[in-house]
C-alpha positions as CSV (number, residue, x, y, z in Angstrom):
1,X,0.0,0.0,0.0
2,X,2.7,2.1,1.0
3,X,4.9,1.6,-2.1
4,X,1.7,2.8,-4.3
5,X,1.2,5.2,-2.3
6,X,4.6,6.8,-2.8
7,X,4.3,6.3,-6.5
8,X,1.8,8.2,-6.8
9,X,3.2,10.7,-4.7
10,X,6.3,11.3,-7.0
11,X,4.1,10.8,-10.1
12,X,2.4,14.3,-8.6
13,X,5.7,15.9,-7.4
14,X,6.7,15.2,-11.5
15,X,3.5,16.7,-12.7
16,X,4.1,19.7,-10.6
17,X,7.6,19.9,-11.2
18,X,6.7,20.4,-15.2
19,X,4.5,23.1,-14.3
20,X,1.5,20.5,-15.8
21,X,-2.5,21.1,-15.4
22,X,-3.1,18.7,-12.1
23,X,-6.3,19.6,-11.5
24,X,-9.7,18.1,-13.3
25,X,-7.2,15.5,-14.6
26,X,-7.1,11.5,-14.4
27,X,-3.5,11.1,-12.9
28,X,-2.7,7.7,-15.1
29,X,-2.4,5.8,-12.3
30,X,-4.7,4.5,-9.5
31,X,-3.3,4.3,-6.2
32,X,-3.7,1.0,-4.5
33,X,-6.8,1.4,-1.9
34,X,-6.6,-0.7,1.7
35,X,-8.8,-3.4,1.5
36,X,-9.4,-3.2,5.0
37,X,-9.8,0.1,6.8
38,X,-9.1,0.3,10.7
39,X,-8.0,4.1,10.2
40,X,-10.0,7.1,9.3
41,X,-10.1,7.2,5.6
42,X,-12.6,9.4,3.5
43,X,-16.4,6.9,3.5
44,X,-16.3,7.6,-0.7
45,X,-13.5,5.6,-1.2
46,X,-14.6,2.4,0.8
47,X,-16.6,1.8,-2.1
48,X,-14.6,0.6,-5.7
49,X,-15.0,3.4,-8.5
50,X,-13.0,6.5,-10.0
51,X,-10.2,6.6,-7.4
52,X,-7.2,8.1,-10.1
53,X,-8.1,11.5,-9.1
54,X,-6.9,14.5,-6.9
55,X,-9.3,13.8,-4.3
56,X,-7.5,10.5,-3.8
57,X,-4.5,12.0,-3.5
58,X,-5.5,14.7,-1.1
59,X,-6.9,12.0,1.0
60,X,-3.3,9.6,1.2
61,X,-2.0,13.2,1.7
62,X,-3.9,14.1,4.5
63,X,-3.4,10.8,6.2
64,X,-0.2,10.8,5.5
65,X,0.1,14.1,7.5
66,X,-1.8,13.4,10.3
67,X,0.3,10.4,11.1
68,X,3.8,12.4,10.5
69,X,2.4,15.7,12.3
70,X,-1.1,15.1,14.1
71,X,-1.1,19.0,14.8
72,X,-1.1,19.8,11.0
73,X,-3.7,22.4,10.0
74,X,-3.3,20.7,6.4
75,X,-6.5,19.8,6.0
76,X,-7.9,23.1,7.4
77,X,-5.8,24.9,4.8
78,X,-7.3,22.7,1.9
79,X,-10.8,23.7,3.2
80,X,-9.7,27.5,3.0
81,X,-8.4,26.9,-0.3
82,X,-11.0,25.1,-1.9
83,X,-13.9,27.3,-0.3
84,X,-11.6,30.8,-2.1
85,X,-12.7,29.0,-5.0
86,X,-16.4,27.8,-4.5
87,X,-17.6,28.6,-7.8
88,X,-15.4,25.4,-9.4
89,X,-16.9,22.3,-10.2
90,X,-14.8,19.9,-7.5
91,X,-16.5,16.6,-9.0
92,X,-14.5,16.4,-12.5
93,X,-11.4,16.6,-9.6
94,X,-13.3,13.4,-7.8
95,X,-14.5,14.8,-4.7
96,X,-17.6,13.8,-4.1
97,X,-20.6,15.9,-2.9
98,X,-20.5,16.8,0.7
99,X,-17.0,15.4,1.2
100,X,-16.2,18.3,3.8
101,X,-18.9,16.6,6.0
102,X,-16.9,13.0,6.3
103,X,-15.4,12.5,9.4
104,X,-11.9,12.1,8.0
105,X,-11.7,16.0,6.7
């Protein structure tokens, strides 16, 4: 999990580093999903579907920062970010609707 995980890490890192569109874009790859969840991990991807988005990515990244710096305001950033920018369309993105209400954001 890890090891994908990572991959698709640097396969953003790249995207960004090339000054590329990343967002509203299918990454290529799809991250490998836990089969079995005993962390917090965003309710929408529990269920098999369109996981080779940014919202997928946000998600390993927000775990991922929680469990290096549980006082991150990360995820508080995002939220600021995302709500400068209300009038975009988040779903081409793969967020699905609501997804500031799941317990993991």
């Amino acid at each position: 999990l890890l090891q994908s995980w990572l991959h698709t890490l640097t396969t953003i890192r790249n995207i960004c580093a090339h000054h590329a569109r990343l967002w509203n874009r299918e990454l290529g790859i799809r991250p490998e999903l836990p089969k079995t969840v005993n962390f917090l991990w965003p309710q929408h991807l529990q269920n098999p579907g369109q996981h080779a988005r940014m919202f997928t990515v946000l998600s390993i990244l927000n775990l991922l920062m929680r469990r290096v710096s549980p006082h991150t305001s990360w995820d508080t950033r995002l939220h600021e970010l995302v709500g400068e920018f209300a009038d975009i369309n988040l779903a081409p993105m793969g967020f699905p609707p609501n997804w500031q209400n799941d317990r993991f954001w």
